[in-house]
OpenMM code with the backbone's topology and positions (N, CA, C; nanometers):
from openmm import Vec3, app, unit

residues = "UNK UNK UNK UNK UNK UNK UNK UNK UNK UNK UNK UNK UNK UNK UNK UNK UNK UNK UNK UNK UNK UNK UNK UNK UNK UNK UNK UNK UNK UNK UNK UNK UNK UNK UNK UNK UNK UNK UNK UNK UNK UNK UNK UNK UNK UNK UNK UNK UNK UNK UNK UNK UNK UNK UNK UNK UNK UNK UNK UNK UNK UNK UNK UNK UNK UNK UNK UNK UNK UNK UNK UNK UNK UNK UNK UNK UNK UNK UNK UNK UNK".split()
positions = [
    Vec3(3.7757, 3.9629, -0.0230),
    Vec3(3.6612, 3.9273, -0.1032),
    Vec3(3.6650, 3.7776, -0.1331),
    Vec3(3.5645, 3.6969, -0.1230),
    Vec3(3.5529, 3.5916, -0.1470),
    Vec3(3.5434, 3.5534, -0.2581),
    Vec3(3.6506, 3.4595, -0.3231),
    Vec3(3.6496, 3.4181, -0.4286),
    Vec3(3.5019, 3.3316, -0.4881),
    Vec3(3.4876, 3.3213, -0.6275),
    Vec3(3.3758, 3.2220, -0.7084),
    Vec3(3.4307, 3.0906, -0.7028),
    Vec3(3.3143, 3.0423, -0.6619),
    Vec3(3.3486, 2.8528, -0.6244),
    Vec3(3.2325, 2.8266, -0.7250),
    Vec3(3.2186, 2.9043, -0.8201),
    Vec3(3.1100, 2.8041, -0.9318),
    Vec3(2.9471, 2.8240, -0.8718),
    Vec3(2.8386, 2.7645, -0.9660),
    Vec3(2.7085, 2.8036, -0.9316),
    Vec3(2.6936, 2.6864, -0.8780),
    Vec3(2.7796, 2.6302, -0.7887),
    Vec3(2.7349, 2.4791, -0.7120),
    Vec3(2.7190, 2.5584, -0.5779),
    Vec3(2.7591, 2.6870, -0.5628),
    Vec3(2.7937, 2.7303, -0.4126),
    Vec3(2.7316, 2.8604, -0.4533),
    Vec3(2.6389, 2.8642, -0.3354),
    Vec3(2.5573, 2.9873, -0.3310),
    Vec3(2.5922, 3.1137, -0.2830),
    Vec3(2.6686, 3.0455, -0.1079),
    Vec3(2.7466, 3.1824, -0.0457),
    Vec3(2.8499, 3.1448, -0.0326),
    Vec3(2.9586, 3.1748, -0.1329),
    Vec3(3.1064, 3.1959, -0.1429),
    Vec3(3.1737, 3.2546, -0.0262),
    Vec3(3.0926, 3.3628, 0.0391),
    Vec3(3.2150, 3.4009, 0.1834),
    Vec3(3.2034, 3.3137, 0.2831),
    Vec3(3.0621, 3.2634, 0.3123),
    Vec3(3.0420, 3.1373, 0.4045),
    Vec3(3.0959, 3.0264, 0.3800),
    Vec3(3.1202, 2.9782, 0.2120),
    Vec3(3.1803, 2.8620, 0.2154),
    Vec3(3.3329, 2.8887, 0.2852),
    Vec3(3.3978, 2.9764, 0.2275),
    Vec3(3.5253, 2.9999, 0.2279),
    Vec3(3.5645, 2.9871, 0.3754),
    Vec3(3.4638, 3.0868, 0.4634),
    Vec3(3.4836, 3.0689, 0.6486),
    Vec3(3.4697, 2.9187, 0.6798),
    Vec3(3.3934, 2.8440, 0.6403),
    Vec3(3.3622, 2.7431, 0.7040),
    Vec3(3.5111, 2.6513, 0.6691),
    Vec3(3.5628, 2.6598, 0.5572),
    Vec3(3.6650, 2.5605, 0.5183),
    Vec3(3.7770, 2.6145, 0.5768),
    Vec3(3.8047, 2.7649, 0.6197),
    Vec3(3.9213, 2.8249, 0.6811),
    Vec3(3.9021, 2.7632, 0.8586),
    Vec3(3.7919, 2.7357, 0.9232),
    Vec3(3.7850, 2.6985, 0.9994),
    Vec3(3.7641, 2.5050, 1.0006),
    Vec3(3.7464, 2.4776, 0.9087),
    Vec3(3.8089, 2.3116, 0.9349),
    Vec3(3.7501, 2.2239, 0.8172),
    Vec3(3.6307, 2.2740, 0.8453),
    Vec3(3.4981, 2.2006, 0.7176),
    Vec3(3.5554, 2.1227, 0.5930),
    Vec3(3.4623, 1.9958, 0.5912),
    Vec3(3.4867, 1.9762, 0.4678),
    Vec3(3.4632, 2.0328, 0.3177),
    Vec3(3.5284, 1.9872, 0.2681),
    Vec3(3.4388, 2.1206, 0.1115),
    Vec3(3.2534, 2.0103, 0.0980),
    Vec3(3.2624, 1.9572, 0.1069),
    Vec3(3.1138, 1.8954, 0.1232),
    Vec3(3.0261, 1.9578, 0.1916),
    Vec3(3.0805, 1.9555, 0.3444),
    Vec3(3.0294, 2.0244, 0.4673),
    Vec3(2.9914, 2.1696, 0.4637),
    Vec3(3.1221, 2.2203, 0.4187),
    Vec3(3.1024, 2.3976, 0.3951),
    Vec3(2.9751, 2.4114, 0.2679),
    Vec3(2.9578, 2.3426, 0.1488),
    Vec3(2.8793, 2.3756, 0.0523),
    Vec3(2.7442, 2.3670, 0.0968),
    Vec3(2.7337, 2.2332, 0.2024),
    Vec3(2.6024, 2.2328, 0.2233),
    Vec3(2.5209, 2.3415, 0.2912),
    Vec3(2.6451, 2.3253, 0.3841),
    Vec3(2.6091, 2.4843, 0.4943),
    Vec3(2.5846, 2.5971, 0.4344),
    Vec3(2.6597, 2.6349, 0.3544),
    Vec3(2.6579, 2.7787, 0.2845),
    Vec3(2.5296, 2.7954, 0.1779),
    Vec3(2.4989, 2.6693, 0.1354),
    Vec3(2.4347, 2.6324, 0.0083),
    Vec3(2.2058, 2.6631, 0.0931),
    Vec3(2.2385, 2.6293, 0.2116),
    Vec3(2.0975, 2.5713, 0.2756),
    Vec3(2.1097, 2.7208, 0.3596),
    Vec3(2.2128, 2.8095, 0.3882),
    Vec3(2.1929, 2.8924, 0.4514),
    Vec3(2.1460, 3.0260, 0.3625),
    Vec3(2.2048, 3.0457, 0.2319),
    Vec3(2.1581, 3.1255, 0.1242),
    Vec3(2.0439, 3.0972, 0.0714),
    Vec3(1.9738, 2.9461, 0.0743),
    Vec3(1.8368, 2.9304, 0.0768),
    Vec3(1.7483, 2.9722, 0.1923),
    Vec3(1.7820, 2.9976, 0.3017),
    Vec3(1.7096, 2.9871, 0.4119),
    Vec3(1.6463, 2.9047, 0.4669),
    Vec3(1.7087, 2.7825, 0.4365),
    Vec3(1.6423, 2.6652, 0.5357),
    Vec3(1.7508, 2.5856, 0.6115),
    Vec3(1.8611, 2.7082, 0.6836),
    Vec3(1.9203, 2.6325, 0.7872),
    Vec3(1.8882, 2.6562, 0.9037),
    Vec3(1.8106, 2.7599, 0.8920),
    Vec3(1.7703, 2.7713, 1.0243),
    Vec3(1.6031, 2.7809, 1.0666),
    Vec3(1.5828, 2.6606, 1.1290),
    Vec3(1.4256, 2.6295, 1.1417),
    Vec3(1.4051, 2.6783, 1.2901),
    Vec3(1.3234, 2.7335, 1.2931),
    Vec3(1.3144, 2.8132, 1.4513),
    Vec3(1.2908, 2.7296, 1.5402),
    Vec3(1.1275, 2.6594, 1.4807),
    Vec3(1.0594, 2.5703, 1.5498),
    Vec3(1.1528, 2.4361, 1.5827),
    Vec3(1.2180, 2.4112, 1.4734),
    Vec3(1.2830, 2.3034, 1.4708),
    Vec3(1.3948, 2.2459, 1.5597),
    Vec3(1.4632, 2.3762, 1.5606),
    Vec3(1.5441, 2.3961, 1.7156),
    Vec3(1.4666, 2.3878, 1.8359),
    Vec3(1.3964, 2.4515, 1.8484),
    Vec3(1.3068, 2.4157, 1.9870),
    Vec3(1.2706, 2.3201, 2.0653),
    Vec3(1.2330, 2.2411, 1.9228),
    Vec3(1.1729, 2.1097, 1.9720),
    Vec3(1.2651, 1.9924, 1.9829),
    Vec3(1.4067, 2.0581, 1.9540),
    Vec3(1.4889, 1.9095, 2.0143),
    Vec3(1.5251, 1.9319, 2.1654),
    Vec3(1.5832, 1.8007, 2.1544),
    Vec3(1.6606, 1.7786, 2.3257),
    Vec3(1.8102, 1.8757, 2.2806),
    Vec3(1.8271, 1.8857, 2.4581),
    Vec3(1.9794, 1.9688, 2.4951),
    Vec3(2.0430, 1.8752, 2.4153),
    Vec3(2.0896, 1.7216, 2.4052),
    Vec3(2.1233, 1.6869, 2.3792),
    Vec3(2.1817, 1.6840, 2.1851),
    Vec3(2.0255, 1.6815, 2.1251),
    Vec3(2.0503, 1.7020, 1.9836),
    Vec3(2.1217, 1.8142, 1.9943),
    Vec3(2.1021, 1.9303, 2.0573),
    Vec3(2.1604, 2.1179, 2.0029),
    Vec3(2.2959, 2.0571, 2.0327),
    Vec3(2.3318, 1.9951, 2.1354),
    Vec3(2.4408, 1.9686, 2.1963),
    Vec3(2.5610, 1.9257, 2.0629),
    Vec3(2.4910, 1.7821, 1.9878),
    Vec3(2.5065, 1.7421, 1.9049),
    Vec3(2.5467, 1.7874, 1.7820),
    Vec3(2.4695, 1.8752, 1.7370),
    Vec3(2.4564, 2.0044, 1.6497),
    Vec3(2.5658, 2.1188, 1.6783),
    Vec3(2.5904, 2.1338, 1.8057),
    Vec3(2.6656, 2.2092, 1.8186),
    Vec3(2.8208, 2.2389, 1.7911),
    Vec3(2.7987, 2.0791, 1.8650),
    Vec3(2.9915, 1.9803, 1.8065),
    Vec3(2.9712, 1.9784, 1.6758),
    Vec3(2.9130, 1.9040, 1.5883),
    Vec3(2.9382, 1.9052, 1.4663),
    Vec3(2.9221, 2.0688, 1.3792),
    Vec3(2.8913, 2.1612, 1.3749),
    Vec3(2.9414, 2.2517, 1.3411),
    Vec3(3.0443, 2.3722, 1.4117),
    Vec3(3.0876, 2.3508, 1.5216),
    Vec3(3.2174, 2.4010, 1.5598),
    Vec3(3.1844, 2.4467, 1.6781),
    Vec3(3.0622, 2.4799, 1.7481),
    Vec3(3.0951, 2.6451, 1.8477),
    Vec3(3.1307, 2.6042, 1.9805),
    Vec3(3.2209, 2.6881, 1.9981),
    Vec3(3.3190, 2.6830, 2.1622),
    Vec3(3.2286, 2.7130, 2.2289),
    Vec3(3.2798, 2.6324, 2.3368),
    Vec3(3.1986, 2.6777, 2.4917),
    Vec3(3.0496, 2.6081, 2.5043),
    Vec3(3.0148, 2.4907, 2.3957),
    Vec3(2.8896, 2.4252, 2.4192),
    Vec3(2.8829, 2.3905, 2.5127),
    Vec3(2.9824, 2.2753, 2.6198),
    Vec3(2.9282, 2.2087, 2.6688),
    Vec3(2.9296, 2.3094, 2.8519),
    Vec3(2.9466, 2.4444, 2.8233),
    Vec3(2.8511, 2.4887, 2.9605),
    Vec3(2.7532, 2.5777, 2.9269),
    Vec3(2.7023, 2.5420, 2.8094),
    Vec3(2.5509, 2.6332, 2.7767),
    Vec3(2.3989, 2.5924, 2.7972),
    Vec3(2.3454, 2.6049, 2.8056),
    Vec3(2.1941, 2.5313, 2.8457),
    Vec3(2.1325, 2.5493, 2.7113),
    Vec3(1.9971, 2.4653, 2.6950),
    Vec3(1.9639, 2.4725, 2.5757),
    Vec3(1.9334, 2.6122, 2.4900),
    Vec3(1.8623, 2.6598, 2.5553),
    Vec3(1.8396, 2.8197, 2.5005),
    Vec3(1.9649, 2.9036, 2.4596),
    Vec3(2.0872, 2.8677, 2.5403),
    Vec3(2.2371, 2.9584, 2.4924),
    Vec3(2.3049, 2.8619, 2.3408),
    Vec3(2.2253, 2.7427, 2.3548),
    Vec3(2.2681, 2.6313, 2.2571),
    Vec3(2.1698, 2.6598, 2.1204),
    Vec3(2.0728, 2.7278, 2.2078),
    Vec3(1.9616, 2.7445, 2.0451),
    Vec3(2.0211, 2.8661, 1.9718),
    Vec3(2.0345, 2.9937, 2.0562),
    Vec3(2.0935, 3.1069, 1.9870),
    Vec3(2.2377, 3.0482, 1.8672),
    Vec3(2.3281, 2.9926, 1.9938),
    Vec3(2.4676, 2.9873, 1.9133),
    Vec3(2.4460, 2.9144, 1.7892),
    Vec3(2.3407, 2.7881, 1.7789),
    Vec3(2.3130, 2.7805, 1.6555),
    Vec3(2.2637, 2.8654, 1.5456),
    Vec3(2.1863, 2.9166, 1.5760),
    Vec3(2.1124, 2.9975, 1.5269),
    Vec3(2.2485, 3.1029, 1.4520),
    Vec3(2.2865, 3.1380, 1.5812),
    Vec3(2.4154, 3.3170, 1.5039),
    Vec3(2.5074, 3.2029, 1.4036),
    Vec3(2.5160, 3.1127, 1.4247),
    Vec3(2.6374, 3.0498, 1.3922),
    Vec3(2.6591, 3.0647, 1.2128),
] * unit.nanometer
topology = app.Topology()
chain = topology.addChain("A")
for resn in residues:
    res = topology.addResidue(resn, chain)
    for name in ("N", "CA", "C"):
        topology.addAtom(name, app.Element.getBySymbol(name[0]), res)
């Protein structure tokens, strides 16, 4: 069970994964914080970048195996991520 990190942090089990996997506590709050709001994931918004941005996006939040995915395997993994 995921411990209480205070009402600065919205999803406590997401923060907690993100920092067990490397994150900064900055990084993890924001993530966890914009994903319990529902505005981390913009559908359209993904779409309309280059391979390159998802690419981008991809490194900076962690997921293996980006760089042999094409954009569409790059939009999902963001997306599940």
């Amino acid at each position: 069970m995921a411990r209480d990190h205070g009402s600065q942090i919205k999803n406590d089990e997401l923060y907690e994964k993100l920092r067990d996997d490397g994150a900064s506590k900055e990084k993890a709050a924001r993530i966890a914080n914009a994903k319990e709001a529902g505005t981390l994931d913009h559908k359209g918004r993904l779409d309309d970048r280059s391979k390159d941005e998802l690419y981008d996006e991809a490194k900076e939040i962690g997921i293996e195996g980006r760089s042999k995915m094409d954009k569409d395997e790059l939009i999902d993994a963001i997306r599940d991520h």
